[in-house]
C-alpha positions as CSV (number, residue, x, y, z in Angstrom):
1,X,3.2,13.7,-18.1
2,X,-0.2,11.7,-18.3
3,X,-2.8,12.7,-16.9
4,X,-3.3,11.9,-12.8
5,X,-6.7,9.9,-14.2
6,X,-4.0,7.1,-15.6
7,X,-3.4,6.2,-12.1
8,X,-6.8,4.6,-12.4
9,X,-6.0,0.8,-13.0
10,X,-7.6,-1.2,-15.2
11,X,-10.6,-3.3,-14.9
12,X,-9.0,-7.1,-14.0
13,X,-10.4,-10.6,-13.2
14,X,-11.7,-10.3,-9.4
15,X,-10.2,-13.1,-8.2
16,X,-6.1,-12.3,-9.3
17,X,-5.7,-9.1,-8.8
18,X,-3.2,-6.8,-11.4
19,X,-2.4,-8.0,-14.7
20,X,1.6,-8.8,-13.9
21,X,3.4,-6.2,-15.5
22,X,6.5,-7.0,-13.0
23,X,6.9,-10.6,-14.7
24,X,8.4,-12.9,-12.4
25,X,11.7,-14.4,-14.6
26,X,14.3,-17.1,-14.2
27,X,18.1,-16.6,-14.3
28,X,17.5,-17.0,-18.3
29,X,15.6,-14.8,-19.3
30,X,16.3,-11.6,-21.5
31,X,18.4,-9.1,-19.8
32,X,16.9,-6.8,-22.0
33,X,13.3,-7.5,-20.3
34,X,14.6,-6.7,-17.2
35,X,16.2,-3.7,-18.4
36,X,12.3,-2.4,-19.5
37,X,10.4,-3.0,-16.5
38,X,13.1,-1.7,-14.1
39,X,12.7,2.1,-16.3
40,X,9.3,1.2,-16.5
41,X,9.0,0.8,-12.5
42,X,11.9,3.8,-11.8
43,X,9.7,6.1,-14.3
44,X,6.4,5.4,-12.6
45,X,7.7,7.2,-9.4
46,X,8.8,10.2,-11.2
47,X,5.5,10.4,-13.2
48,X,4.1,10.5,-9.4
49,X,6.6,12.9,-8.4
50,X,5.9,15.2,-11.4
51,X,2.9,17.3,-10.3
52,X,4.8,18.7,-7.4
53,X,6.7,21.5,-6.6
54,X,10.1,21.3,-5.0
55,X,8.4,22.9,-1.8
56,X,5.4,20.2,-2.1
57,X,8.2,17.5,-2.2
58,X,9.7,18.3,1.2
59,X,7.1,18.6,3.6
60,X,6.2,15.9,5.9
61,X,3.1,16.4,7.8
62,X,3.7,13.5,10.1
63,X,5.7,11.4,11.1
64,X,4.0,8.5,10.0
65,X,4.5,9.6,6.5
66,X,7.7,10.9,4.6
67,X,8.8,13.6,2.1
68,X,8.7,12.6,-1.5
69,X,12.0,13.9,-1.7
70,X,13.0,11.3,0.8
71,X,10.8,8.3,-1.1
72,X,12.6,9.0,-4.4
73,X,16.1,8.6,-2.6
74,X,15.2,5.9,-0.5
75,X,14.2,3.7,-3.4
76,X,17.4,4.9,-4.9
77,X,19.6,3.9,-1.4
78,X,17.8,0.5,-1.9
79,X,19.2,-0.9,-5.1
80,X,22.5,1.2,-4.4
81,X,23.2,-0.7,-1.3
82,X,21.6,-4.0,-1.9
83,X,22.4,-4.5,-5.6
84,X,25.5,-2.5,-6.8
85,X,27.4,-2.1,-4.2
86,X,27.9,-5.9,-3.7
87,X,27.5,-6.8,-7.4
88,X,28.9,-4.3,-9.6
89,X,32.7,-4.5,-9.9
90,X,33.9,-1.1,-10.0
91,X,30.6,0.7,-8.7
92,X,31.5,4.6,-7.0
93,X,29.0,5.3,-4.8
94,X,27.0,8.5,-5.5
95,X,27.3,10.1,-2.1
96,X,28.7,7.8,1.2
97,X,26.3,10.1,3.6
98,X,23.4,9.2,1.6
99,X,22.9,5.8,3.0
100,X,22.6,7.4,6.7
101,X,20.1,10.0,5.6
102,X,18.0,7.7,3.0
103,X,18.3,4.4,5.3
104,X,15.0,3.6,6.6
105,X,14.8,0.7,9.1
106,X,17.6,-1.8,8.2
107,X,19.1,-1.7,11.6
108,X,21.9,-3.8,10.0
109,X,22.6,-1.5,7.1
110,X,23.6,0.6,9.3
111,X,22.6,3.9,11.0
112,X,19.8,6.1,10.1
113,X,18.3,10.0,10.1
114,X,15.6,9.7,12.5
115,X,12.1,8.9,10.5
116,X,10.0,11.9,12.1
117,X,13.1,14.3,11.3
118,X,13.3,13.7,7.4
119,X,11.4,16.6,6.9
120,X,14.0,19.0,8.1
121,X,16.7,17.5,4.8
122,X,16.4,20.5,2.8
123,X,19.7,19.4,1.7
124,X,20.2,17.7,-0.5
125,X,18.0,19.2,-3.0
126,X,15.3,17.8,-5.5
127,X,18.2,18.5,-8.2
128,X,20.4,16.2,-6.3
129,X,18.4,13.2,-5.6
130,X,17.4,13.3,-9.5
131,X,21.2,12.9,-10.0
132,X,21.6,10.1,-7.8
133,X,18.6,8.5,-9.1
134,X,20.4,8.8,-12.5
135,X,23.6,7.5,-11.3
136,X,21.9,4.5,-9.8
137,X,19.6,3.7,-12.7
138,X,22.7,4.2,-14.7
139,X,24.8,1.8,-12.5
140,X,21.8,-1.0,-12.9
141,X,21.9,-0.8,-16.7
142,X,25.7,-1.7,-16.6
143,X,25.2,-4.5,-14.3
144,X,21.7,-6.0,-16.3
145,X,24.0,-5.5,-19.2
146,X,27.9,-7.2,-17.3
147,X,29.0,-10.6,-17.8
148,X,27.3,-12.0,-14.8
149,X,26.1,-15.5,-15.3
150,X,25.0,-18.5,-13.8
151,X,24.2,-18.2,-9.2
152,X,25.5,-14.2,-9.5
153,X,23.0,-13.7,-12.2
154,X,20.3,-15.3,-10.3
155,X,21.1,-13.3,-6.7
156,X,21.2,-10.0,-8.9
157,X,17.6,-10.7,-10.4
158,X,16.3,-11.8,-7.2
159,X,17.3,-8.4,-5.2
160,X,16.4,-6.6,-8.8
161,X,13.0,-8.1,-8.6
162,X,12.6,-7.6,-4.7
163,X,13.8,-3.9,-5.1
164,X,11.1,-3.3,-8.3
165,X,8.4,-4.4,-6.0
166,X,10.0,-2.2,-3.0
167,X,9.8,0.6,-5.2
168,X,6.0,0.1,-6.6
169,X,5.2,0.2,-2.5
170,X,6.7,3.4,-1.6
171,X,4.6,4.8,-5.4
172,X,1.4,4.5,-3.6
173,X,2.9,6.1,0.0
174,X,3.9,8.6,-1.7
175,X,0.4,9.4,-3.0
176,X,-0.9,8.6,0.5
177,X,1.8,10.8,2.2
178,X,1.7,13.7,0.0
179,X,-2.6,13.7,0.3
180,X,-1.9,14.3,4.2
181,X,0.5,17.0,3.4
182,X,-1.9,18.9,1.1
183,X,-5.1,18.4,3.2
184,X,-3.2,20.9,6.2
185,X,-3.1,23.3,3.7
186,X,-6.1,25.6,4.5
187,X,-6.2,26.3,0.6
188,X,-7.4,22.8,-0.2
189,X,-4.2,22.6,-3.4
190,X,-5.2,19.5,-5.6
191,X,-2.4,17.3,-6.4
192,X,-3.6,17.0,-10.0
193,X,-7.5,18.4,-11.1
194,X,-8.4,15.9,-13.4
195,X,-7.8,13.0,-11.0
196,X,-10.6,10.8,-10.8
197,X,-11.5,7.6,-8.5
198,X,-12.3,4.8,-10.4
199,X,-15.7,4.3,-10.7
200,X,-16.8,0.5,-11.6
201,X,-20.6,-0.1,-10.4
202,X,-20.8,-3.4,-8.5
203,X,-22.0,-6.5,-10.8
204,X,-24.3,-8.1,-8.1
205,X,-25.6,-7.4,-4.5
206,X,-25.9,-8.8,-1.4
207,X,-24.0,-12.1,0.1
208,X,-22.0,-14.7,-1.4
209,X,-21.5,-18.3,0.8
210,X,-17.7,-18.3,1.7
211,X,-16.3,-21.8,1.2
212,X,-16.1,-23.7,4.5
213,X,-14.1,-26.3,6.1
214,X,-10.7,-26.7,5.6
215,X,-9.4,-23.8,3.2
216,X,-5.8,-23.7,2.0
217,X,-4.4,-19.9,1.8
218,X,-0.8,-18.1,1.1
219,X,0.9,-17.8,-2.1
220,X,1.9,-20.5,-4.1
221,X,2.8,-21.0,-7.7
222,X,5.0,-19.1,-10.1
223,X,5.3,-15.2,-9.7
224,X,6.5,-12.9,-7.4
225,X,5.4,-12.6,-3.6
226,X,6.7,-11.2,-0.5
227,X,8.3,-13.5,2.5
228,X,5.0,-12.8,4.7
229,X,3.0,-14.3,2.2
230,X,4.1,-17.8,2.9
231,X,4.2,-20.3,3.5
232,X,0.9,-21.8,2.0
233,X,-0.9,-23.7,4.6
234,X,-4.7,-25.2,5.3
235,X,-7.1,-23.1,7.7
236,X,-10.4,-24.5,8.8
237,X,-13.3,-21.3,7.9
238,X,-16.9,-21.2,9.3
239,X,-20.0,-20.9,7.6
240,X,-20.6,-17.2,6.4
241,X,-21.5,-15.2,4.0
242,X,-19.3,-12.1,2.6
243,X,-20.3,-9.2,1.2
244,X,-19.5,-9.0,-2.4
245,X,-19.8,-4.6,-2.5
246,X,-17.8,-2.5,-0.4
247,X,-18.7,-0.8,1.8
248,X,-20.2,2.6,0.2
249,X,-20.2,6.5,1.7
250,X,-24.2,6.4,1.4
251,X,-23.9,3.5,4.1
252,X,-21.5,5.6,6.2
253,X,-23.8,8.6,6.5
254,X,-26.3,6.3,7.9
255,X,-23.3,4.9,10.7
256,X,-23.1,8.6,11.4
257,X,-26.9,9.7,11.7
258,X,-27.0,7.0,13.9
259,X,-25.0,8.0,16.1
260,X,-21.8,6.0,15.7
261,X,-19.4,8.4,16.4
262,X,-21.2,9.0,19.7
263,X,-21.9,5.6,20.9
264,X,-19.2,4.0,22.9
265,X,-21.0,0.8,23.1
266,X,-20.0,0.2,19.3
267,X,-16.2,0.9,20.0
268,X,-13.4,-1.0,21.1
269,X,-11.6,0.6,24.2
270,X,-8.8,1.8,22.2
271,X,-11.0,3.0,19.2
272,X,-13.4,4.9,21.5
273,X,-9.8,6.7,23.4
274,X,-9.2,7.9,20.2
275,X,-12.7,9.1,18.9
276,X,-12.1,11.0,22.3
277,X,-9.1,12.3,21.6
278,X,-8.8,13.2,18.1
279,X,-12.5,14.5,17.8
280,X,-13.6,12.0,14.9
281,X,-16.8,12.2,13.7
282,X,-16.4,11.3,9.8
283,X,-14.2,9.4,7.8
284,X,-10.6,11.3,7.1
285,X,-10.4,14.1,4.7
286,X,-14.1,14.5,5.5
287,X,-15.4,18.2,5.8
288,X,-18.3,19.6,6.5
289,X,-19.3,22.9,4.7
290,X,-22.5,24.6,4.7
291,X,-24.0,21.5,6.2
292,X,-23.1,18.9,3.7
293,X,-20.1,16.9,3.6
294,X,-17.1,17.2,1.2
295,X,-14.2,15.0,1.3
296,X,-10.6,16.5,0.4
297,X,-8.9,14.0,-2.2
298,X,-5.8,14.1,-4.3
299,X,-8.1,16.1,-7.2
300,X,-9.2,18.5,-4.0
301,X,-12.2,19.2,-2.1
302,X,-15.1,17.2,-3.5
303,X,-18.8,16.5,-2.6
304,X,-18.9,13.0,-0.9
305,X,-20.1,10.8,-3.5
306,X,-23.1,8.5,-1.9
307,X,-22.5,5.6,-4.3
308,X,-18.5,5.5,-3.5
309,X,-16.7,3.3,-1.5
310,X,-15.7,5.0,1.9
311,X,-12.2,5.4,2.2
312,X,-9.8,6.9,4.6
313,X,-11.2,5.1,7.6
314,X,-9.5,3.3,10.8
315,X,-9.3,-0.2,12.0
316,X,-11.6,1.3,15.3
317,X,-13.8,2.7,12.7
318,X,-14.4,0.1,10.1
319,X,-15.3,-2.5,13.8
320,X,-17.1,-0.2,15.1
321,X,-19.3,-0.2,11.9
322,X,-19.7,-3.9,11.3
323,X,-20.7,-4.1,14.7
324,X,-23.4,-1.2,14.2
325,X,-24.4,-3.4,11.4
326,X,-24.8,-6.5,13.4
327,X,-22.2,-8.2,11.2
328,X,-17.9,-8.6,11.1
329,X,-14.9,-7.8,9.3
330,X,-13.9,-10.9,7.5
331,X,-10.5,-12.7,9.0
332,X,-7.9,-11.8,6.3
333,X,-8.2,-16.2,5.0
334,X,-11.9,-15.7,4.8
335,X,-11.4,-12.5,2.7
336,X,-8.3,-14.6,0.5
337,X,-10.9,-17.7,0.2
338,X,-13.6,-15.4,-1.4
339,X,-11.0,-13.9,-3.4
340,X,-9.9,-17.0,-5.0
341,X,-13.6,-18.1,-5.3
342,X,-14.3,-15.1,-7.2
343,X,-16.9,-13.7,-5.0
344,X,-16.1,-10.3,-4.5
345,X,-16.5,-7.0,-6.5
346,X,-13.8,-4.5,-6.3
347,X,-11.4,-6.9,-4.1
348,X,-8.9,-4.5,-6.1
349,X,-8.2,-1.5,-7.2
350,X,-10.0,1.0,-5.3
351,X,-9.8,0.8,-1.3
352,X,-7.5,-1.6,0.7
353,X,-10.1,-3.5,3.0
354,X,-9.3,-3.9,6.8
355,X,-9.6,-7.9,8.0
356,X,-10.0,-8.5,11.8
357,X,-7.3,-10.2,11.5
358,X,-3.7,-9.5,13.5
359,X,-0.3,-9.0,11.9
360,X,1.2,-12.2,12.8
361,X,3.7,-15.0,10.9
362,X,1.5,-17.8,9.4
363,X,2.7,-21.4,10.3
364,X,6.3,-22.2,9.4
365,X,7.3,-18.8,8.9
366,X,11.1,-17.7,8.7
367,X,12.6,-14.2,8.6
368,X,15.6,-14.2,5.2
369,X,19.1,-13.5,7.0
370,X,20.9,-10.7,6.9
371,X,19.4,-7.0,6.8
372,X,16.6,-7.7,4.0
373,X,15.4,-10.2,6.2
374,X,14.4,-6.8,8.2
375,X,11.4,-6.2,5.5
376,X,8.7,-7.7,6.7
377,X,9.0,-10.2,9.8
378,X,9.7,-7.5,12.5
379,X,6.7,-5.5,12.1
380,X,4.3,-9.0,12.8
381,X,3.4,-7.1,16.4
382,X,0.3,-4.5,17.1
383,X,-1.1,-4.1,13.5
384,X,-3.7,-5.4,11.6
385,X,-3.9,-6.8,8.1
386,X,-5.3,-5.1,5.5
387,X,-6.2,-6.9,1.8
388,X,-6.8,-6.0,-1.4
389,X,-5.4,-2.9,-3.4
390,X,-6.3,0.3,-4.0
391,X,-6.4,3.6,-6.7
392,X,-3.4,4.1,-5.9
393,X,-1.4,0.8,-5.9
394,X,0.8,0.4,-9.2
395,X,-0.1,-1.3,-11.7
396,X,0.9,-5.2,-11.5
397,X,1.3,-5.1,-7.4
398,X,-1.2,-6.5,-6.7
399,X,-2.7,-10.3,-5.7
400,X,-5.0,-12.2,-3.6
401,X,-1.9,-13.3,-1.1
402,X,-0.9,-10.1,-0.6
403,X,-0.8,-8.6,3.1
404,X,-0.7,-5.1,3.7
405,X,-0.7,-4.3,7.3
406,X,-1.0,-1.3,9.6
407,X,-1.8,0.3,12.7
408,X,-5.9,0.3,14.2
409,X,-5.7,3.7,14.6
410,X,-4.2,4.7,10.9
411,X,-6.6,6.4,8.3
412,X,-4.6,8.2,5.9
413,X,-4.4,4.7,3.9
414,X,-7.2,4.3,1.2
415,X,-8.8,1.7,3.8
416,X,-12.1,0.5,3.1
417,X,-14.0,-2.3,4.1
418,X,-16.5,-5.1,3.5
419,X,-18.7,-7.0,5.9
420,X,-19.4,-10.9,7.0
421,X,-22.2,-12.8,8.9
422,X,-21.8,-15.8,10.0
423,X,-24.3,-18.3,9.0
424,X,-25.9,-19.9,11.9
């Protein structure tokens, strides 16, 4: 397999994010390039997988995060369900029990094992979900390859397309979730040695002027997006000035020496209940030995690198910081605005960056029908956006509409940050 290092994407125009290896196509386009990015896409996930034992593939440390047993079935469920079961004449399902136990929450697909119990499916085996994947990649080559034409053809390309991104999401959590595994391991196991964070030294300093007045954000245009995306629609942005470097782990000791884990005044309610209660006092993955600080990674324990951006940090702890800096996390349009502008370095490919702004439908928005309507709309409640992409997003998934969203509290993401002052 390649080396974990190739998980490293490539250096890409600030403002766009990946180069689009998932090209967006009409009903007319070549079957045949379909064909190549679905294996490309389906092949990506088991390069992931690869490194890991059947043992390592089965444990789920929380239940927040999943088995990558259980991610390389789930994808699989997906375009079984929504693609070739209603559009492949003829199609045998691989195994009727599946959908129960690789369902994840499409309430009207029907019923599911309970997400903090997927850990306990010993059965089936890592042999077995390899054969389904194989019978399900095999069953998508013969409809790419059918008779379909004209509106079917289109429907099949759009749930293809919509499944291919699906499946590029659950690549990175399954880095993410298999890093939380590892790190309970007292042994500190690396998922691969020679993996590397990218390293791409920031091409200015300081503050860039945000465009003011009224903005227009939200994807538009050809290409591929998600429904939370859109619709595209004008919002009116203050004066301020963003920070065009992330965040860095030299700027985070300081936070610390200062006492920001011990300083409720910086905190939100919420944030400081939780300082309290899980005992932070560094970034996650961080580790103290001997008196100097080592952070646990997906290459293994590793000396905190001063120049780095920080990663593995909260919502609570990335406020808390721009407040002990006298500054703010950008709102996720003033982050999209300075995207577009071209004014920031790194806005992808090394940490997600929180916003301080909520998970919530943007003006206009409607929910598809129907169970993959389920995908995005009914999570807009009690998170908070995240932008950007990170190491460990794939390769063509990412852009400057995109909204990645969790919970304040979570830190096993690669979430970063950057920071904004308003201009007075």
């Amino acid at each position: 397999m390649p080396p974990a290092t190739s998980l490293s994407v490539p250096r890409r125009r600030r403002d766009e994010g990946d180069p689009a290896t998932l090209s967006h196509a009409a009903p007319n386009d070549s079957r045949l390039l379909w064909l190549d990015v679905f294996r490309t896409v389906r092949a990506e996930t088991e390069r992931r997988a690869a490194p890991l034992s059947a043992e390592d593939q089965m444990v789920q440390s929380m239940a927040d995060a999943s088995p990558t047993k259980w991610h390389r079935a789930h994808t699989t469920w997906f375009f079984e369900q929504f693609l070739l079961v209603p559009h492949l004449a003829g199609y045998r399902v691989f195994d009727a029990q599946f959908a129960y136990l690789f369902n994840s929450y499409y309430v009207a697909a029907g019923p599911r094992h309970a997400r903090p119990r997927r850990g306990l499916l010993t059965r089936p085996d890592c042999e077995r979900v390899a054969a389904f994947r194989a019978h399900v990649d095999a069953g998508v080559e013969r409809l790419l390859l059918a008779s379909v034409e004209g509106p079917q053809l289109a429907e099949v390309l759009r749930i293809l397309e919509i499944g291919l991104h699906h499946e590029q999401q659950h690549q990175e959590l399954l880095l993410t979730d298999v890093l939380h595994a590892l790190a309970q391991n007292p042994l500190a196991p690396a998922y691969a040695a020679n993996w590397r964070v990218p390293r791409r030294p920031s091409s200015s300093d300081g503050s860039a002027a945000l465009p003011s007045g009224i903005q227009r954000i939200g994807f538009e245009g050809d290409g591929y997006s998600f429904d939370n995306e859109g619709p595209p629609h004008p919002v009116l942005l203050q004066p301020a000035c963003i920070g065009r470097a992330l965040v860095t782990n030299a700027q985070w000791l300081d936070f610390m020496a200062d006492g920001g884990y011990s300083t409720p005044s910086l905190w939100l309610s919420d944030g400081w209940a939780m300082v309290e209660a899980e005992s932070w006092n560094a970034p996650g993955y961080w580790r103290e030995v001997d008196g100097a600080w080592y952070a646990f990674t997906l290459g293994g324990l590793r000396p905190v690198d001063p120049d780095a951006a920080v990663v593995h940090v909260s919502y609570y702890e990335a406020d808390a910081f721009a407040r002990w800096a006298g500054k703010h996390l950008p709102t996720e349009a003033e982050w999209e605005v300075a995207a577009r502008a071209n004014q920031l370095d790194d806005a992808f490919g090394i940490v997600w960056q929180w916003t301080r702004s909520a998970y919530l439908p943007y003006p206009g928005y409607r929910a598809a029908a129907g169970a993959l309507g389920e995908y995005n709309g009914k999570f807009m409640v009690n998170q908070m956006v995240l932008r950007g992409s990170s190491h460990a997003t794939p390769a063509g998934h990412a852009r400057a509409s995109y909204r990645n969203f969790f919970y304040p509290a979570a830190r096993w993401q690669f979430s970063g940050l950057r920071l904004l002052d308003y201009v007075a």
